[in-house]
N, C-alpha and C positions, 0 to 999 in steps of 0.2 A: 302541669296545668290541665284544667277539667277542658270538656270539650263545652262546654258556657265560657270560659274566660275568651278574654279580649286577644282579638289574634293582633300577633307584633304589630299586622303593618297600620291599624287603628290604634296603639299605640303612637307609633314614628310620625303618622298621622297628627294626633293630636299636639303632639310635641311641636311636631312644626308648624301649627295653625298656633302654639300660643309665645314662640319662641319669639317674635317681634313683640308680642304685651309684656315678656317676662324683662327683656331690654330695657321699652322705654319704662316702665314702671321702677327699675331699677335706676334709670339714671336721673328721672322724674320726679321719687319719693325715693332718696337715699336715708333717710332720717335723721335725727337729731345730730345738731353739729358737737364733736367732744369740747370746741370751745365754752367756758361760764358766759352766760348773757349777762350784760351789765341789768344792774337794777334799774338804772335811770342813763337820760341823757343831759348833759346841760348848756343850754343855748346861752350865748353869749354874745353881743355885736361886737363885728372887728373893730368899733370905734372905741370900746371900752375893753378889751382883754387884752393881758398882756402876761410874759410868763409866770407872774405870782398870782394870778387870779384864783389859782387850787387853792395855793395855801388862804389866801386871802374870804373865801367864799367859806371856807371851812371856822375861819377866824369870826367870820361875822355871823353865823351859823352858831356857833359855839354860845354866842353873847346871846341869840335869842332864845336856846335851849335852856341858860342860865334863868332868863327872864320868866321861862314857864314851864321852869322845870316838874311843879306838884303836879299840873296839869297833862305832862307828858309820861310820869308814874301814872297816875289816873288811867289815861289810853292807854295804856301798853298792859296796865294791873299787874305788873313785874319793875321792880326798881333798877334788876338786874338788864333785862331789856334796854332801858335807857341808857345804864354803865355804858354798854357795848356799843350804842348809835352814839354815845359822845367819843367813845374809841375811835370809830370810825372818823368824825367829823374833824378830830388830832389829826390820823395818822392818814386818812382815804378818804377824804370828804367827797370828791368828784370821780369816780370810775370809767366817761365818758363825758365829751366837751366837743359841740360844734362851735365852731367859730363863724358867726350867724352875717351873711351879706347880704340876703335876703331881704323879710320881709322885717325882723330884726334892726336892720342897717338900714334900707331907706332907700334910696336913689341920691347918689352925690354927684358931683364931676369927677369923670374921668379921671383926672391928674387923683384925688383923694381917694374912688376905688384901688387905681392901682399900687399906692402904695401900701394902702390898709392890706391888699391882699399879699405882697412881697411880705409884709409883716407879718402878716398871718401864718404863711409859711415859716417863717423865721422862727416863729414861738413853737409850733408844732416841733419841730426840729431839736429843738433844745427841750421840749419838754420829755420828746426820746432819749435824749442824753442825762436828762435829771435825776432819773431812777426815784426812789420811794417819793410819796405824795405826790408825783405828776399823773392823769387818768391813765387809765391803763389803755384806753383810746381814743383817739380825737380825732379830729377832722374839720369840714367847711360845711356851709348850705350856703351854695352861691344861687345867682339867680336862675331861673328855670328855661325851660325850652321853649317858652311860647314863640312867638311871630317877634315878639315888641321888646321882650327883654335877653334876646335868644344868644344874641351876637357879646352884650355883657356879661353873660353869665361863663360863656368857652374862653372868655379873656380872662375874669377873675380866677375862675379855675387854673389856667395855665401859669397866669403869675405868683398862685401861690407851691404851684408845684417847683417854680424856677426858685423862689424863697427859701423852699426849704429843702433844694439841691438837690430834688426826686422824692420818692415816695417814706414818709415816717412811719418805721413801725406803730404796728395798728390805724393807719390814716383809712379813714372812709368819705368818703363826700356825700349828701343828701342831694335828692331832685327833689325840687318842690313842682307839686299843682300838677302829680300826672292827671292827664284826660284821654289817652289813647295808648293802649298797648301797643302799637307802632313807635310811638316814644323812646322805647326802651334799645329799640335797635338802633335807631340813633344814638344813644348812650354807649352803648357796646362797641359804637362805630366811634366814638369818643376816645374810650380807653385805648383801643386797637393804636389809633393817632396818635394819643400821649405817650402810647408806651414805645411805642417806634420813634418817635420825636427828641422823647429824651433818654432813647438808649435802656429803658425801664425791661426789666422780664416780663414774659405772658402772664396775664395773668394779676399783676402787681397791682391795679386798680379794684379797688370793692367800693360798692353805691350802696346806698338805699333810695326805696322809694316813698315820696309822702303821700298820702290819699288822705288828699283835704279839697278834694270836690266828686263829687255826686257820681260823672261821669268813669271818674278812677272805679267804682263798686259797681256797675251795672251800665254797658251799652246799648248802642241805641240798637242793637241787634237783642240785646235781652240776657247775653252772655256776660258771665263775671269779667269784666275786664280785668281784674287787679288777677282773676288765678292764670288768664293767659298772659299777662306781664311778669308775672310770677316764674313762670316756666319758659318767657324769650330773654329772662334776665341772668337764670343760674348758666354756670357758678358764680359770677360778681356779683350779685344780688343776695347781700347780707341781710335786710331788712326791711319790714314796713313799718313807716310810721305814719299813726294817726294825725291828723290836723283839725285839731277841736272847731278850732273859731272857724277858718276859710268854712270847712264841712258845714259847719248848721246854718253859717250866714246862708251858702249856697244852697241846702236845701230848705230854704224861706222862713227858718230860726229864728224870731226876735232876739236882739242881745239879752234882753233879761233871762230870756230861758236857755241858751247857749252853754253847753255841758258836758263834759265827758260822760257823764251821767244819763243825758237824755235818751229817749229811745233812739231817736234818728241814731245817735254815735252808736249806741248796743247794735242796730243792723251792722251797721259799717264794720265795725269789727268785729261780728260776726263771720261775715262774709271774708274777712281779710285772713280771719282762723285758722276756718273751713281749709281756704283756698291754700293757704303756707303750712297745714299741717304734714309732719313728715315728708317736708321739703328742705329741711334745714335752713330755712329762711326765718327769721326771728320777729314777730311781733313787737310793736312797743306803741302803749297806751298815750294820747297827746295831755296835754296842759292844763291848768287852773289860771286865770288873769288873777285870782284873789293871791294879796300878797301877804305876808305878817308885820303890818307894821301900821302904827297910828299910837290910839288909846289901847290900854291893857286889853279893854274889852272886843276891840276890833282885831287886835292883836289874837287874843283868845279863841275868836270867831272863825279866824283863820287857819288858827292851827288845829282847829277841831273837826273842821273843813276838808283839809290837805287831807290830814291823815284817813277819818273816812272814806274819801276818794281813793287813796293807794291800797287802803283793806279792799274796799270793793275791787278794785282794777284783780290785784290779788285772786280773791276769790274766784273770779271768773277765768282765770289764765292768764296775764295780760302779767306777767314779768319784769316790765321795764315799763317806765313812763315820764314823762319832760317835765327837768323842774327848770322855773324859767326865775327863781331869786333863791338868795342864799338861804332864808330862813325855809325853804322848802325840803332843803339837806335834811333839816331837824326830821319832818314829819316822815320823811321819807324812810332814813336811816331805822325808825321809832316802829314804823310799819311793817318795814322786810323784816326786821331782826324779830319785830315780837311774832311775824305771820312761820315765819320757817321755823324758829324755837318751840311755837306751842306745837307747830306740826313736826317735829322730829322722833319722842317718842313713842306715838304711836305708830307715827312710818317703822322706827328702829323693830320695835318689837315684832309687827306684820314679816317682814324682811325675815327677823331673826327665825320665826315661825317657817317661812316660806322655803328657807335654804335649808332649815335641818328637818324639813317636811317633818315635826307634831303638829299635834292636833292644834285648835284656835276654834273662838268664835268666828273668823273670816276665813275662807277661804280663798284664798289668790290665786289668781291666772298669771299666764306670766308678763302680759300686757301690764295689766294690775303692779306686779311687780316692779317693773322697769317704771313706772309712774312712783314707787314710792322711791326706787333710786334714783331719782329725778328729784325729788323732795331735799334729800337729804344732802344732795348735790349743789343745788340751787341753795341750801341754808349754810353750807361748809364755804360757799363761794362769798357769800355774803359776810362770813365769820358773825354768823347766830348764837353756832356752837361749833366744838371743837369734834374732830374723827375720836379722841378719847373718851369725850361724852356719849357717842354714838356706842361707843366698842362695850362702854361699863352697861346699858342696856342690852344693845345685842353683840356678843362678842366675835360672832360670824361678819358682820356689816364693816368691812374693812375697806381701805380707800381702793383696794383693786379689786375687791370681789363688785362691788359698786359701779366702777369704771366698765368691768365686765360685763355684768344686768345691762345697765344704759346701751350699751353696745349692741344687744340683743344677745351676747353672748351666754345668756343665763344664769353670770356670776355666780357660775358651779366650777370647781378644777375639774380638767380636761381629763 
């Protein structure tokens, strides 16, 4: 070492001033979780789902797709696209299903929550035992934490976990109407109870949280609330979901302008991004009330509508978003499949470039990178296309050099 270089102990020094940020930043932003995020979620009230509702949504889905089929070639400008979102609608119509007690469901008597919610659990349960065509996860949104509904919602909760005899593979539960990052501790203080209660492992409960009012995005301190709810919620804190309507009514929305689309929502989930990026916490875009069903032409209106909406959501990062009727499967299926296929070859080939470093018009970083094995990932989860499609473009882009990339591992052999 020169007699300029840094003596050891400003070295050990600086080590030790930055060894508590290197901690919480690691355990703070661990990054992307190796699980697929579902494309969508699909609300259901407990007074109407029952365990054929998958096959059932996919059945009635199918009939709408029939009905506007030219129109869904049209959107997609691939015929093959559509083939594959009717595949799906056969074989995986719903990948995600809450079983909706909320705002969904209503407020009933007692005697009729509790047994919709024993039910609820019941179906979840058997839909882990169904194997192919049940979501790959489901769950509740019972009611929320306020003052007033506070005491109903830790009841329904409870009885649908006694229903379905502990916890179902993949079960998550939604909080609706966070307003206060303190919230969230109480939730935790929740799970802790349940899981001690009924004999459950640490651990065993995952929530998400909904920000579908004002106060969940900005406190009255001026502090994001949803990124400090974000970080008192992990690890059980699988997701945030947006809330179209509550959101814009509450920040002074007229119904007619009320939108996933509007600016008020583009802050909001913004903000919600920002705050869950490389946190492994999962974003998921809210709703449309337009449904597909009337006259051809309302019919038409709507499916031209949805779809729109899921390219936009798409475009901007927004992965997963609530279809709230069967005919939404259609636009849905039509939109993932055709947004991840037209983006597969050029992610394939960028990758292909990147791994055997030649030359290219792009150069990549390996941020860049891990973004395009993110792509290709998110479209193989989806079944866009196939790891074989990927391999005849880039014959380097393999299901573990890919797994590796996403990982941060550089998807280079060691």
């Amino acid at each position: 070492m020169t007699g300029r270089g840094l003596p050891d102990e400003a070295r050990s020094h600086i080590d030790d001033l930055l060894a508590a940020v290197d901690a919480d930043l690691a355990a703070g932003y661990p990054g992307d979780r190796p699980q697929p995020q579902p494309a969508h979620t699909v609300y259901v009230s407990a007074a109407d789902v029952d365990i054929d509702t998958p096959r059932a949504w996919g059945e009635r889905a199918t009939m709408v797709a029939d009905e506007v089929g030219e129109l869904l070639v049209e959107l997609a400008g691939d015929a093959t696209v559509v083939d594959l979102a009717r595949q799906r609608l056969r074989s995986e119509p719903v990948e995600d299903l809450r079983i909706d007690l909320e705002d969904g469901y209503g407020w009933r008597a007692d005697a009729a929550e509790d047994a919709d919610a024993r039910r609820a659990g019941e179906i979840l349960a058997d839909w882990t035992r169904s194997g192919p065509g049940a979501p790959r996860s489901a769950g509740v949104r019972a009611k929320g934490l306020g003052a007033h509904e506070r005491a109903r919602g830790l009841r329904t909760l409870e009885l649908v976990l006694d229903g379905a005899g502990g916890v179902p593979d993949g079960f998550v539960f939604t909080v609706p109407k966070l307003r206060d990052a303190r919230q969230v501790d109480a939730v935790n203080a929740l799970c802790v109870a349940l899981e001690r209660v009924h004999g459950l492992a640490e651990y065993s409960l995952r929530y998400e949280l909904q920000v579908e009012i004002p106060q969940a995005v900005v406190g009255a301190d001026g502090r994001a609330t949803v990124a400090e709810a974000i970080h008192r919620g992990m690890p059980r804190l699988s997701a945030l979901h947006y809330g179209t309507y509550d959101y814009s009514a509450a920040a002074g929305i007229v119904p007619a302008q009320q939108s996933l689309a509007h600016p008020v929502a583009d802050h909001a989930k913004a903000v919600m991004q920002a705050a869950a990026a490389q946190t492994g916490v999962w974003i998921s875009d809210g709703s449309t009330q337009v449904v597909p069903v009337g006259t051809p032409d309302t019919v038409a209106a709507a499916v031209r509508r949805h779809h729109g909406l899921v390219l936009r959501s798409l475009e901007r990062g927004f992965y997963q978003g609530w279809d709230m009727h069967p005919g939404h499967l259609v636009t849905r299926w039509t939109a993932v499949i055709g947004f991840f296929r037209s983006a597969m070859p050029t992610a394939a080939r960028r990758l292909q470039a990147y791994f055997d470093r030649t030359a290219s018009d792009v150069v990549d970083e390996p941020a860049t990178a891990m973004s395009l094995a993110s792509v290709l990932q998110r479209g193989l989860a989806a079944k866009a296309f196939t790891i074989d499609e990927v391999e005849q473009i880039a014959p380097l882009c393999t299901t573990e050099r890919l797994a590796a990339l996403r990982a941060g591992g550089g998807g280079l052999p060691a």
